[in-house]
N, C-alpha and C positions, 0 to 999 in steps of 0.2 A: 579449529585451524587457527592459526598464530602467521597474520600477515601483516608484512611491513611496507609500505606504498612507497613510492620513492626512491632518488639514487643516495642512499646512505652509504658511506663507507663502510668494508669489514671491519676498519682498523679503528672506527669511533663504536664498532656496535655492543648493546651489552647486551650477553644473550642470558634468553629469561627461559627455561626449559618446561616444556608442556608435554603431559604423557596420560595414560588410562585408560580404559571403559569398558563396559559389560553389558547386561540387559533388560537388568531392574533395579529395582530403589532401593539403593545401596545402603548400608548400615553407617553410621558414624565413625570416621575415622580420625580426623584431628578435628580438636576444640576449633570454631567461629573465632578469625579474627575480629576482635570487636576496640574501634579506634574512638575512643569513649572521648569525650568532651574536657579541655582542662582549662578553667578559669584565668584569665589574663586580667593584666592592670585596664586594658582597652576594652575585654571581653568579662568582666565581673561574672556574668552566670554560672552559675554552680553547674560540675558534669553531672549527668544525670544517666543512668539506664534507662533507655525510654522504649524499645523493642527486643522482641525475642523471635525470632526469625524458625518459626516451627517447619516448615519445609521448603523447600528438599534437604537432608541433612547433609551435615559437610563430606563432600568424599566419597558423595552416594555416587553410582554409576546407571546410566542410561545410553539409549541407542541414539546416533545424534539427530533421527528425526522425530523422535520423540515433541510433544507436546509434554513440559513439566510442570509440575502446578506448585506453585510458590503462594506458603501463606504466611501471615505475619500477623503479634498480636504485643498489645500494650506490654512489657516491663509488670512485673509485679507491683501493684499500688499507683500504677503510672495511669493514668488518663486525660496527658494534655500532649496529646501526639497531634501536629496537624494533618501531617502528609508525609509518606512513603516513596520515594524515589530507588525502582528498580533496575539497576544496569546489568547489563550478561556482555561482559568483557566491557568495552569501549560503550558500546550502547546502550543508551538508554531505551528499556523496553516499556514501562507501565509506569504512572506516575499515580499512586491509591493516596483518597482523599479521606476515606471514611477505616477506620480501623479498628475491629481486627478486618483484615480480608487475602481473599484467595484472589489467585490471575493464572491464569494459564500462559506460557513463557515459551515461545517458538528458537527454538537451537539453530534455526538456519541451514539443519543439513548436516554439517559439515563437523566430524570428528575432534578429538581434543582435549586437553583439560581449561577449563571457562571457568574465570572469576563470578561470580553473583557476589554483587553488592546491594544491601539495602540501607538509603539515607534516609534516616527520619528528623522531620524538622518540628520545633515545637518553640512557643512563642518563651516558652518559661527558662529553656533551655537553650542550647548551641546544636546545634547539629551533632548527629551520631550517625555512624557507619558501622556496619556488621558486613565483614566479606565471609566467605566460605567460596570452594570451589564444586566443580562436577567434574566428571568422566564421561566424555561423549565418545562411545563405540563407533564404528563403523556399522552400516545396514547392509552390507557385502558380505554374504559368506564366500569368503576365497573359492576360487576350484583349485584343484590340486593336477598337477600336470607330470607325467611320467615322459623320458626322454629316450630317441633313438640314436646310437650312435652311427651317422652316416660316413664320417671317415677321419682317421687318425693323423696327428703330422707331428715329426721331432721337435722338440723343446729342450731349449736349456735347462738341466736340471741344476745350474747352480742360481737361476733365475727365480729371486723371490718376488714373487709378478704381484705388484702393486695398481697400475691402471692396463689397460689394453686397448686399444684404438686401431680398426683395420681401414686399409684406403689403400686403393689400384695395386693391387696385390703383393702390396705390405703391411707388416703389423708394428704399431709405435707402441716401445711396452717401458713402461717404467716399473724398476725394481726399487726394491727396500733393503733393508739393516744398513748399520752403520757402515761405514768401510766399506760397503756393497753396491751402493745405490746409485745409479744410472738410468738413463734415455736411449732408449734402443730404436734402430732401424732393422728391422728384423722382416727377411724372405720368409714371405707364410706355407712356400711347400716344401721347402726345406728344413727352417727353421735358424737359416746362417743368419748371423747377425751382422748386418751390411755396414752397420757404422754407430758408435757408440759414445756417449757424454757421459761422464762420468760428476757423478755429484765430490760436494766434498766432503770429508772423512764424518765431518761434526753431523751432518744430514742423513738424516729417513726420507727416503724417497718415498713419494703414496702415486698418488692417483693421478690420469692424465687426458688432456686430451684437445680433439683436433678443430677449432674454430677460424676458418678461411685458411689462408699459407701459414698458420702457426701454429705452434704444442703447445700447448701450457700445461706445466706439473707442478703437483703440492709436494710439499713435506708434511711430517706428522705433525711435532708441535712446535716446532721453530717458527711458524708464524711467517714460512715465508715462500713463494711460490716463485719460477722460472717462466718466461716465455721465449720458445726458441724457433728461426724462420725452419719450417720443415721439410726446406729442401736440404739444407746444411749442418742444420741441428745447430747453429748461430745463436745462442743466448742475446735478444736482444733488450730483455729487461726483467725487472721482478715485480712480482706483486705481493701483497701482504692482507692477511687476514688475519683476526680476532682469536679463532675457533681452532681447533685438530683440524690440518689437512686427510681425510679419508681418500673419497672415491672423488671422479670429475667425470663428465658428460656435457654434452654440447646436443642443445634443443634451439631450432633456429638458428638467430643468432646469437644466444644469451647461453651462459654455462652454469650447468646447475653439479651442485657439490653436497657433500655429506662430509661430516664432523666424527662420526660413531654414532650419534645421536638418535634419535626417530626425527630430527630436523632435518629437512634439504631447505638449502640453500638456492637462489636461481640471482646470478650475476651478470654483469654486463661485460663487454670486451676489458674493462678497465677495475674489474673486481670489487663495483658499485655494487650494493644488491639490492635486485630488485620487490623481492619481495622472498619470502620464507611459507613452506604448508610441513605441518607433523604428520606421521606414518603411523598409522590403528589399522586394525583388522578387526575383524568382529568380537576378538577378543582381549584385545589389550592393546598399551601402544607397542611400536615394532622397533625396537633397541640393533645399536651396531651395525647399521645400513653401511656398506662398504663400496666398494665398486661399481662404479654406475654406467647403465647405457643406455640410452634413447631409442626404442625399438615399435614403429609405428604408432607413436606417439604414447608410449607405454614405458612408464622407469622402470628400468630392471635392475633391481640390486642383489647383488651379494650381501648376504646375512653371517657377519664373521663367526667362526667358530662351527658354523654348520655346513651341511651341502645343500644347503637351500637358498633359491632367488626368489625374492619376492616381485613379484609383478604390480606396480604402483600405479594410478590414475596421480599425477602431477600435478593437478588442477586442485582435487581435493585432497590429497595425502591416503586416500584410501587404499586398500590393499585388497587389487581384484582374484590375484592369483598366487599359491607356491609352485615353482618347478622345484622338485627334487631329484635329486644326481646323486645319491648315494652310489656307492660302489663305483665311481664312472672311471677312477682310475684301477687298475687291476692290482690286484692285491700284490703278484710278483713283480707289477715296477715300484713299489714303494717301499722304502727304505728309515732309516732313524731319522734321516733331514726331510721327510717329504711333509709338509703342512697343508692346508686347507686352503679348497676351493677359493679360488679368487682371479679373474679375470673373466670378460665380457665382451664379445667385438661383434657386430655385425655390420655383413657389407648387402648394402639395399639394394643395390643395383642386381646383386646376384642373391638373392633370397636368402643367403647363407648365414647362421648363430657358429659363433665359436666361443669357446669356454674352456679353460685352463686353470692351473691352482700354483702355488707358492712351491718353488722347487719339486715340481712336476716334470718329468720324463715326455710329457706327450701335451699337447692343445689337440681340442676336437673339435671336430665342426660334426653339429645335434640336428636333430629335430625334436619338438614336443607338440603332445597331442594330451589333452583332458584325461582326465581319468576317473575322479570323484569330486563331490565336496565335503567337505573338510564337517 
C-alpha cells in the first residue's frame, strides 16, 4: 500500500504508480537498479561494486503476509563491506553488520508494489544502493456474488451516466462526452429529470457526488472539478486535481476518488488529500476502478470495460469481493449506442443498491447474495 499522511494538495502531488502480485517467488523481471558510487573533488573514493543482493529477485511476487527472506553477499573480489542497511519502502527494516547474510523481512500486511533497497557502507568506498522492487498479492480470495433483480425504473437513454448519488428519493447523476455532459436532478421512480447543469462544450463530465448540502463533480482530464449547493445545483466553486477525474464517493466526511488507476484517492472538503491505498486481489493489481460508492463501509467500484464491481476494504486496498451483472440489461433494450455498466447509488436508510450503465434504457434497484470463490 502507497500511503500519503497529510493535507497535500492534488494540484502539488506527483503520482508515483504501484501495481502487482501473485503467490510465490517470482522470477526476475527487470535488472536491480543499482546507484553505484561516483568520485567527487570533496568525495575522492573510487565507486566501487560492493553487494549483490541474491534475494528476493527483482519483480518477484508474494502474498502481502508473507515473511521474505532477504540475502545479501559481498561483490565479487569485494571484502571490505561493513554494514547492510535494509529499507522495504520508507522503512528501515534490518540493519546486517556481518556479510554475507540472510533476514527474514515482515511486509506489514498490506498489498502492493514495494521498493527494497539495500545500502551498503564501507570504509574504502562511498556508500552504494541496490533497489529492486516486489509484488505483494492480496491474502483474500474474493467471493464472487451473483445478482437479483428486485425492480426496474426508466432512464435516460441519452444519459452517458458518469457518477450516481441517490438521496430522499432523488438520484444526482452526472453524465459524460463532450457536448454532452451535465449535473442532473433526476426523480428515481420516474426517471424525469427535475433539473439539469449543463457543463461546457470543452468538458468530460465523470464522477460525482454528495458531501453535506453540496455535489461535487470531476472531469476526465481537464484537471478540474465543480462544487454545486444541492438544493439549486448553484456552482459555488471549483476544485482541481493532478490526476484523471474517474469515479467519486463520499466516506464520512472526506471523498474518496479514483483516477482509472488501481489508486483511490481519499480527500478532504477542500480536495486536500489525505492519504492514498492501491486495489490487488489475490491475483494482480485491479486496474480501471471507475465509479465509486460507499456501501457499509465497503468501496464498491465499477470496473470499466466490464460488468463487474469490485468490492474493496478502503483501509487496505484489498479486494474482498466481485459482483457480476452480466446480462443485467436485456439484450432487446440495447442498441448500437448502449455502453457499459456504470453507475452505483445506494440509499441506507432504505436498504436499497441501484445500478445503471452509460446510455441505458433502465437503472435497477439489485440484490446480491454469494455464490462461490473465485
Amino acid at each position: 500500500m502507497k500511503r500519503i499522511v497529510g493535507y497535500i494538495s492534488l494540484l502539488s502531488l506527483v503520482l508515483v504508480s504501484v501495481v502487482s502480485c501473485s503467490g510465490s517467488a517470482g522470477k526476475r523481471g527487470t535488472k536491480a537498479v543499482e546507484d553505484a558510487a561516483v568520485a567527487t573533488e570533496s568525495d575522492p573514493r573510487p565507486a566501487k561494486r560492493l553487494i549483490e543482493v541474491l534475494s528476493p529477485a527483482d519483480n518477484a511476487s508474494y502474498v502481502c503476509t508473507d515473511r521474505i527472506v532477504f540475502s545479501v553477499g559481498p561483490a565479487a573480489g569485494q571484502t571490505e563491506v561493513d554494514s547492510v542497511q535494509v529499507w522495504v519502502g520508507s522503512r528501515l527494516a534490518r540493519t546486517l553488520t556481518t556479510i554475507p547474510a540472510m533476514a527474514e523481512l515482515d511486509m506489514d500486511g498490506n498489498p502492493g508494489r514495494i521498493s527494497v533497497r539495500a545500502v551498503a557502507y564501507s570504509q574504502a568506498s562511498r556508500p552504494q544502493t541496490v533497489t529492486l522492487f516486489i509484488n505483494l498479492a492480496s491474502d483474500i480470495t474474493p467471493v464472487t456474488y451473483r445478482y437479483r433483480v428486485v425492480k426496474s425504473y426508466p432512464h435516460d437513454r441519452r444519459a452517458y451516466t458518469q457518477g450516481l448519488v441517490y438521496d430522499n428519493g432523488f438520484f444526482y447523476e452526472g453524465t459524460g462526452q463532450q457536448g454532452e455532459s451535465s449535473l442532473r436532478k433526476v426523480e428515481a421512480e420516474t426517471g424525469k429529470v427535475i433539473s439539469q447543469v449543463n457543463l461546457d462544450g470543452s468538458l468530460f463530465g465523470e464522477g460525482v457526488s454528495l458531501l453535506g448540502d453540496f455535489i461535487y463533480q470531476l472531469t476526465w482530464t481537464s484537471k478540474v472539478g465543480f462544487v454545486y449547493e444541492k438544493e439549486t445545483l448553484r456552482q459555488v466553486k471549483r476544485i482541481y486535481y493532478q490526476t484523471q477525474g474517474w469515479g467519486l464517493a463520499t466516506m464520512g466526511d472526506s471523498l474518496v476518488m479514483s483516477d482509472g488507476t488501481n489508486v483511490i484517492w481519499f480527500l478532504d472538503a477542500d480536495f486536500n488529500v489525505l492519504s492514498s491505498v492501491d486495489v490487488w486481489d489475490n491475483k494482480g493489481v485491479v486496474d480501471n476502478l471507475n465509479e465509486l460508492e460507499i456501501i457499509d463501509g465497503e468501496l464498491w467500484a465499477n470496473i470499466w470495460q466490464t460488468d463487474r464491481i469490485a468490492r474493496i476494504d478502503p483501509h487496505t486496498g484489498k479486494v474482498l469481493g466481485y459482483v457480476e451483472l452480466n446480462n443485467l440489461l436485456p439484450r432487446e433494450e440495447r442498441d448500437s449506442m448502449t455502453d457499459v455498466l456504470n453507475g452505483i447509488a445506494w440509499d441506507a436508510e432504505g436498504r436499497r443498491l441501484f445500478v445503471t450503465g452509460k446510455y441505458w434504457s433502465r437503472l435497477f434497484e439489485i440484490t446480491v447474495s454469494p455464490v462461490s470463490r473465485n
